[in-house]
ROSESE-60238 format. One record per residue (C-alpha): x, y, z; residue in three letters; residue number from 1. Coordinates in nm, 2 decimals. Example, Ala and Ser with C-alpha at 12.3 -4.5 7.8 and 13.67 -1.06 7.14 Angstrom:
REM residues 2
+--------+--------+--------+------+-----+
:      X :      Y :      Z : code : pos :
+--------+--------+--------+------+-----+
:   1.23 :  -0.45 :   0.78 :  ALA :   1 :
:   1.37 :  -0.11 :   0.71 :  SER :   2 :
+--------+--------+--------+------+-----+
REM end
This chain:
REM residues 213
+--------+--------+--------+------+-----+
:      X :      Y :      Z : code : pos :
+--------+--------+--------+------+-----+
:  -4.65 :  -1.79 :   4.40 :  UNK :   1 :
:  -4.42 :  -2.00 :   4.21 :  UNK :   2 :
:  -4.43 :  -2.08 :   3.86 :  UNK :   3 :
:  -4.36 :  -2.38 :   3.65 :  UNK :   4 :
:  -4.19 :  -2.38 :   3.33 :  UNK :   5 :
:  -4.24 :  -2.77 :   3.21 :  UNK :   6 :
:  -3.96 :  -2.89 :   2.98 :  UNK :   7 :
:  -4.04 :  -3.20 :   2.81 :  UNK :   8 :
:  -3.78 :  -3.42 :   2.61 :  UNK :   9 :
:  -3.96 :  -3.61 :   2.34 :  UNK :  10 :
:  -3.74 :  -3.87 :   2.33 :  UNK :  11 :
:  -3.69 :  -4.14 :   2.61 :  UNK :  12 :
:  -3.31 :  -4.09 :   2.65 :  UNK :  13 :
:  -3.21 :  -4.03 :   3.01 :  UNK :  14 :
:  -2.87 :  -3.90 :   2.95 :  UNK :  15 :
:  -3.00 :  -3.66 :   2.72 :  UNK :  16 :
:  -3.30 :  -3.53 :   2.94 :  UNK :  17 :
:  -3.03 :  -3.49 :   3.22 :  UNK :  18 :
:  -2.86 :  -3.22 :   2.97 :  UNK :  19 :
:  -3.19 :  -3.08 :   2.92 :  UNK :  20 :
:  -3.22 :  -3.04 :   3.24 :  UNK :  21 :
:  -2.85 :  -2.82 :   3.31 :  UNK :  22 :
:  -2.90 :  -2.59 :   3.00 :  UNK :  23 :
:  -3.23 :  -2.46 :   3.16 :  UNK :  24 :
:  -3.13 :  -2.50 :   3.52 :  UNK :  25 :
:  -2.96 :  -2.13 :   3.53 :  UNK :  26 :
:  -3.29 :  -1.97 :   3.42 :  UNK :  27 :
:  -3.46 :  -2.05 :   3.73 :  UNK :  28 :
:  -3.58 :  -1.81 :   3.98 :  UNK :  29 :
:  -3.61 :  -1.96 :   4.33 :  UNK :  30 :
:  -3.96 :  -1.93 :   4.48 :  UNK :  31 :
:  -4.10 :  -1.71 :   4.17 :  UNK :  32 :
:  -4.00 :  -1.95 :   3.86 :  UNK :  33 :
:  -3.90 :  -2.34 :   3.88 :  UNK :  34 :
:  -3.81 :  -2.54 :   3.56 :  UNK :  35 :
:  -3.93 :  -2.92 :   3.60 :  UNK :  36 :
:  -3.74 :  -3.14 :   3.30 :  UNK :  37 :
:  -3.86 :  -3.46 :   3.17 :  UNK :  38 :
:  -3.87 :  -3.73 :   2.94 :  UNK :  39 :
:  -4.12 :  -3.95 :   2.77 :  UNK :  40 :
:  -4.09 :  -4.33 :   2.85 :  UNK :  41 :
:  -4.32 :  -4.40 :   2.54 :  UNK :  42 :
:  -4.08 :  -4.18 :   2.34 :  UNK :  43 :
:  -3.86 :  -4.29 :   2.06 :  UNK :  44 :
:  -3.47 :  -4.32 :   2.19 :  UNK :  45 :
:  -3.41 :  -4.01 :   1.95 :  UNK :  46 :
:  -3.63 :  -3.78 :   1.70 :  UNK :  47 :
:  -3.42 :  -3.96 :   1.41 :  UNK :  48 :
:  -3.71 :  -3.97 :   1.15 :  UNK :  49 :
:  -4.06 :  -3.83 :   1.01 :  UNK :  50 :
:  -4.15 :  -4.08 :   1.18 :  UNK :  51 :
:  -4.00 :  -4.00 :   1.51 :  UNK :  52 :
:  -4.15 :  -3.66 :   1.49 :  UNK :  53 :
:  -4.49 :  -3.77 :   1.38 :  UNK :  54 :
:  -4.50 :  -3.99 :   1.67 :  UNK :  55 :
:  -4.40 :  -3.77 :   1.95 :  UNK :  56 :
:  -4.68 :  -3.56 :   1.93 :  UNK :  57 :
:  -4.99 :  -3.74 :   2.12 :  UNK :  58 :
:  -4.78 :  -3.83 :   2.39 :  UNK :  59 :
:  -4.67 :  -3.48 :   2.42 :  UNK :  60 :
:  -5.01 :  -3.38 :   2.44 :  UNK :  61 :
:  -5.07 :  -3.66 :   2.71 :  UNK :  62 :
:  -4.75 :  -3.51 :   2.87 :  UNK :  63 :
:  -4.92 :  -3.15 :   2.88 :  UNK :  64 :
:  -5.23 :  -3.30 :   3.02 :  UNK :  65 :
:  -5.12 :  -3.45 :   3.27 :  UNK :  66 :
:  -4.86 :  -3.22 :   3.40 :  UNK :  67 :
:  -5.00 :  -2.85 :   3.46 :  UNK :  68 :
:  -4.76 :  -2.57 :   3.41 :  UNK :  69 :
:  -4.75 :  -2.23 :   3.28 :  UNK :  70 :
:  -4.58 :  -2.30 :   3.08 :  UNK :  71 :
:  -4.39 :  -2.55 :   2.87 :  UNK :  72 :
:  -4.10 :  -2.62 :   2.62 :  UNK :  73 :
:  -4.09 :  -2.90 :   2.39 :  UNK :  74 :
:  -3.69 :  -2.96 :   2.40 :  UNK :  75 :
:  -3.64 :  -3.10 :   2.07 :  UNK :  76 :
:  -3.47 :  -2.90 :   1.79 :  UNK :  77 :
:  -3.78 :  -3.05 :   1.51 :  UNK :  78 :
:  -3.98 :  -2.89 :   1.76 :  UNK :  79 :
:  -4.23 :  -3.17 :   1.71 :  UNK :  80 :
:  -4.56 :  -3.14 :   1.79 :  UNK :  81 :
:  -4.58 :  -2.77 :   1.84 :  UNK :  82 :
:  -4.93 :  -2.70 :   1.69 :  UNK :  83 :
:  -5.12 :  -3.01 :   1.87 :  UNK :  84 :
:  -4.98 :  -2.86 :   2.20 :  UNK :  85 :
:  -5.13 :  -2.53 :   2.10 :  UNK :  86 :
:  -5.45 :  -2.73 :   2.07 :  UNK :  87 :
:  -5.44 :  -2.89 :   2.43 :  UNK :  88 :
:  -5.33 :  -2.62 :   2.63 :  UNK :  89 :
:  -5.41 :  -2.22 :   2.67 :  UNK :  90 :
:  -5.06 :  -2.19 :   2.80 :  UNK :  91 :
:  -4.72 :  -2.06 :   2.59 :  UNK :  92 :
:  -4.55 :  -2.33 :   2.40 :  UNK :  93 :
:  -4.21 :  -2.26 :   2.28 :  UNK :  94 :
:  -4.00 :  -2.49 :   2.07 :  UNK :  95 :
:  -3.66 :  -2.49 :   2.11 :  UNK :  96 :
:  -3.59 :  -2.48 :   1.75 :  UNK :  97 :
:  -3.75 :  -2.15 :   1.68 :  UNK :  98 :
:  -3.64 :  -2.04 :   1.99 :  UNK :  99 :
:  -3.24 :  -2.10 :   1.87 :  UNK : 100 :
:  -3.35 :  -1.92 :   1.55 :  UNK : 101 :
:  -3.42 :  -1.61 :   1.71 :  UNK : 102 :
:  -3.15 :  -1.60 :   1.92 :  UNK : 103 :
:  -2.94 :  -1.67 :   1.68 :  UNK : 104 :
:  -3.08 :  -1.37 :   1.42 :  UNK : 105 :
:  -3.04 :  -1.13 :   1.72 :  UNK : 106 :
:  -2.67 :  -1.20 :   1.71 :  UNK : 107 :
:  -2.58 :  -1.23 :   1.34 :  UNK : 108 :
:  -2.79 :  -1.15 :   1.01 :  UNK : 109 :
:  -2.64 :  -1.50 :   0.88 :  UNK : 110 :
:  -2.64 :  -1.82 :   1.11 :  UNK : 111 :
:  -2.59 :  -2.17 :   1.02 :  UNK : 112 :
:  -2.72 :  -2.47 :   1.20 :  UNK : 113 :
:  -2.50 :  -2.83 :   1.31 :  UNK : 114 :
:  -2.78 :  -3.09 :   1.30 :  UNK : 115 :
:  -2.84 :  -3.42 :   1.46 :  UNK : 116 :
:  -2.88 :  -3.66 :   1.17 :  UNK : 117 :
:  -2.94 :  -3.56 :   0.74 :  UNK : 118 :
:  -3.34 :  -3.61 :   0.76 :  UNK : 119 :
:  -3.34 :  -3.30 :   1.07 :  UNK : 120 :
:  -3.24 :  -3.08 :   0.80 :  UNK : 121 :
:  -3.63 :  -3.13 :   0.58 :  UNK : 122 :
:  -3.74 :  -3.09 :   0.95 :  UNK : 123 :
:  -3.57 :  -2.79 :   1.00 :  UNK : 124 :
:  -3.61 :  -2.62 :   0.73 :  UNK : 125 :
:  -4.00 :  -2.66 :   0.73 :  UNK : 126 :
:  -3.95 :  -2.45 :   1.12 :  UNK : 127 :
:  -3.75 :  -2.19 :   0.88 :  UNK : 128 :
:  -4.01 :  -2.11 :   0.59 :  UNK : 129 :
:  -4.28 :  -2.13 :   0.87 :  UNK : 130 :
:  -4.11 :  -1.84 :   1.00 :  UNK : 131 :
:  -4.02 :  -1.68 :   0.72 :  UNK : 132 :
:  -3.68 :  -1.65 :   0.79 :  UNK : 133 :
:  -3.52 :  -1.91 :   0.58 :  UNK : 134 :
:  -3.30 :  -1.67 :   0.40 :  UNK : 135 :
:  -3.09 :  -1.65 :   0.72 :  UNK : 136 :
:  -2.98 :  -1.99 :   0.67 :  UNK : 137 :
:  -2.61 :  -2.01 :   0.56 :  UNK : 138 :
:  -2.59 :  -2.33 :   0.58 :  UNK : 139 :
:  -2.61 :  -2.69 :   0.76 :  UNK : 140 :
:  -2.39 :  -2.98 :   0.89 :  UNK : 141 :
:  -2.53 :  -3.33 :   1.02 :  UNK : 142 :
:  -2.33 :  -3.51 :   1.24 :  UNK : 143 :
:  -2.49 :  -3.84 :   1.19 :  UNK : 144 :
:  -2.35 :  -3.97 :   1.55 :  UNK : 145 :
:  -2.59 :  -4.16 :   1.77 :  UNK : 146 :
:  -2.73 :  -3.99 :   2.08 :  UNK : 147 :
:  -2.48 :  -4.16 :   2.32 :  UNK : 148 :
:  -2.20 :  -4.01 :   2.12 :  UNK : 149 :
:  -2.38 :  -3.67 :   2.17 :  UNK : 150 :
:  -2.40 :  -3.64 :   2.52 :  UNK : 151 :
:  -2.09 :  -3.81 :   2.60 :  UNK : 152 :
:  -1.82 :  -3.57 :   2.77 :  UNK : 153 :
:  -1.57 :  -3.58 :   2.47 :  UNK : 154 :
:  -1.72 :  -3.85 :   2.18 :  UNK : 155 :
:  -1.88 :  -3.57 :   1.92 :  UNK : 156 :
:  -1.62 :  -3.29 :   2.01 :  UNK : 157 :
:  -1.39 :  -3.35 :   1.69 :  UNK : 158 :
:  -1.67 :  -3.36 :   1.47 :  UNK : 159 :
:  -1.88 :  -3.03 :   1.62 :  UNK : 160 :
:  -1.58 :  -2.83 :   1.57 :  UNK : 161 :
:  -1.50 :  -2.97 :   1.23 :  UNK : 162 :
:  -1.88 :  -2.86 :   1.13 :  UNK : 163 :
:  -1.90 :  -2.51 :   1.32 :  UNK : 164 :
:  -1.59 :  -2.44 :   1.13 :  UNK : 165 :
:  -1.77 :  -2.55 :   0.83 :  UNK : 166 :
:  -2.04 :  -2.33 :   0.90 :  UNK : 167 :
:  -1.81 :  -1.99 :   1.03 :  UNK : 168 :
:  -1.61 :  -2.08 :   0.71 :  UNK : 169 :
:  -1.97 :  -2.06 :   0.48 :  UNK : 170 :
:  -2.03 :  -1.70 :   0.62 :  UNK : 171 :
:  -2.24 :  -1.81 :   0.94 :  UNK : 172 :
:  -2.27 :  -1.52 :   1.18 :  UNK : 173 :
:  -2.36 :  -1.76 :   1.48 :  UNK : 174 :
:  -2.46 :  -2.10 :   1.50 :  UNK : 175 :
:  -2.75 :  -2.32 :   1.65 :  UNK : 176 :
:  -2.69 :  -2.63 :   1.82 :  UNK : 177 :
:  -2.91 :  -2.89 :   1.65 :  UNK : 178 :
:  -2.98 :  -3.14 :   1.89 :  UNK : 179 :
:  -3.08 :  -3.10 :   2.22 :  UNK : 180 :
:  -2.80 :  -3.42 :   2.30 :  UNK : 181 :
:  -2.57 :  -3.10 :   2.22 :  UNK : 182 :
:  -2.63 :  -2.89 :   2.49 :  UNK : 183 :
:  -2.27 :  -2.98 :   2.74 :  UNK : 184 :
:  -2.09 :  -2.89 :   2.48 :  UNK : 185 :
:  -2.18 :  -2.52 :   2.39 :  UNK : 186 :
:  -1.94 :  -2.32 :   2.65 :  UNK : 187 :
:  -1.64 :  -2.54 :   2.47 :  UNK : 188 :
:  -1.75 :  -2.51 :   2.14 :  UNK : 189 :
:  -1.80 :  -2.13 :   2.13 :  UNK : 190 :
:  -1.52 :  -2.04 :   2.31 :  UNK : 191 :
:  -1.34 :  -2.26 :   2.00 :  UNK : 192 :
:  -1.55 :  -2.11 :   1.71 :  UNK : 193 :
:  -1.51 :  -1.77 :   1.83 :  UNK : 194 :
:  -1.90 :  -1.69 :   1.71 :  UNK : 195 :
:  -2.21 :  -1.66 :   1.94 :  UNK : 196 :
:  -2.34 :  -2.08 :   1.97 :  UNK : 197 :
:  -2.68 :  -2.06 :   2.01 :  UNK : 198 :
:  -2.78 :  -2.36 :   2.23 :  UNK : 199 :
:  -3.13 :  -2.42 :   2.21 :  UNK : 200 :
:  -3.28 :  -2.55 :   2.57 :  UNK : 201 :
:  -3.12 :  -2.25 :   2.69 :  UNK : 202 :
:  -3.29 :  -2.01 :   2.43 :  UNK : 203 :
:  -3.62 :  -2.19 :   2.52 :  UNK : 204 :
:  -3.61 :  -2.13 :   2.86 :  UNK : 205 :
:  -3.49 :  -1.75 :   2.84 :  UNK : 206 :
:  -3.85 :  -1.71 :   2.61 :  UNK : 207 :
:  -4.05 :  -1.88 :   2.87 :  UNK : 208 :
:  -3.96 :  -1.64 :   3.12 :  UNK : 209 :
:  -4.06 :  -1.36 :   2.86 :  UNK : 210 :
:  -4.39 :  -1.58 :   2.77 :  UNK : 211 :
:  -4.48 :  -1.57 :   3.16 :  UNK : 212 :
:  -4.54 :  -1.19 :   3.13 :  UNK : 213 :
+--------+--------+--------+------+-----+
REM end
């Protein structure tokens, strides 16, 4: 019987749900594991805030109880509303946050992290210190570029490299992706950087499979 790997976009952006969608496509395994992508109408355009992140979390739960699965991902790199999930469901959660993390950690003792906008960073690092792992942080860039600019074929390409650079530069083994808006750009921006890029929808879907064991 096949199995369903739900990945849910917080936000309500349809371009960036459609990237979702590509980074986890490969992972599938016709007629034994199908990943379903989606986005939340009620959902903020982006998970820009506190308040954002606060916010997303009862219509994810809606999302999960609505939507059966065996699984799901929350594709958002503040992995918001992680622990109410928990709360609604018996099945694996993953976040693609944590999920970047320890990809990256099994690539490079050091990684650093380009991030969506400043406030992901207080986000971010809260994911970190909950795993214990903070110390692996060599640093972290914002790009402070709207969504549109992120998944747009070539808008955010000048400033990724300029902050993966950054990053390699600061003694960053591999980095993470911040933003799940990020995810066309990964092939291009690793083969640039020359350093494992962690991307994180992908590293959320590679777990599920492992959580479905």
């Amino acid at each position: 019987m096949e199995r369903r790997i739900l990945v849910i976009n917080p936000n309500r952006d349809a371009a960036c749900t459609a990237g979702i969608a590509a980074a986890v496509a490969p992972y599938g395994r016709p007629g034994l594991v199908r990943y379903d992508t989606i986005g939340l109408a009620e959902g903020p355009p982006a998970i820009s805030s506190w308040q954002d992140w606060y916010a997303a979390a009862l219509p994810l739960c809606d999302a999960v109880g609505r939507e059966a699965a065996d699984a799901y991902v929350v594709a958002c790199v503040s992995d918001p509303g992680i622990d109410a999930l928990r709360e609604v469901t018996d099945r694996p959660v993953l976040g693609c946050f944590r999920s970047a993390v320890l990809g990256a950690l099994a690539r490079a003792d050091r990684f650093g992290v380009i991030a969506f906008v400043e406030a992901s960073k207080a986000r971010q690092r809260r994911v970190l210190l909950a795993l214990g792992v903070e110390a692996g942080l060599s640093g972290s860039v914002a790009l402070n570029l709207p969504m549109s600019a992120l998944t747009h074929p070539e808008a955010a390409r000048t400033a990724l490299l300029s902050a993966g650079q950054t990053l390699v530069e600061g003694g960053a083994g591999a980095v993470v992706l911040g933003c799940t808006g990020m995810a066309g750009h990964h092939a291009w921006l690793q083969a640039a950087l020359g350093v494992p890029v962690i991307e994180p929808c992908a590293a959320a879907a590679a777990q599920a499979l492992l959580a479905l064991n």
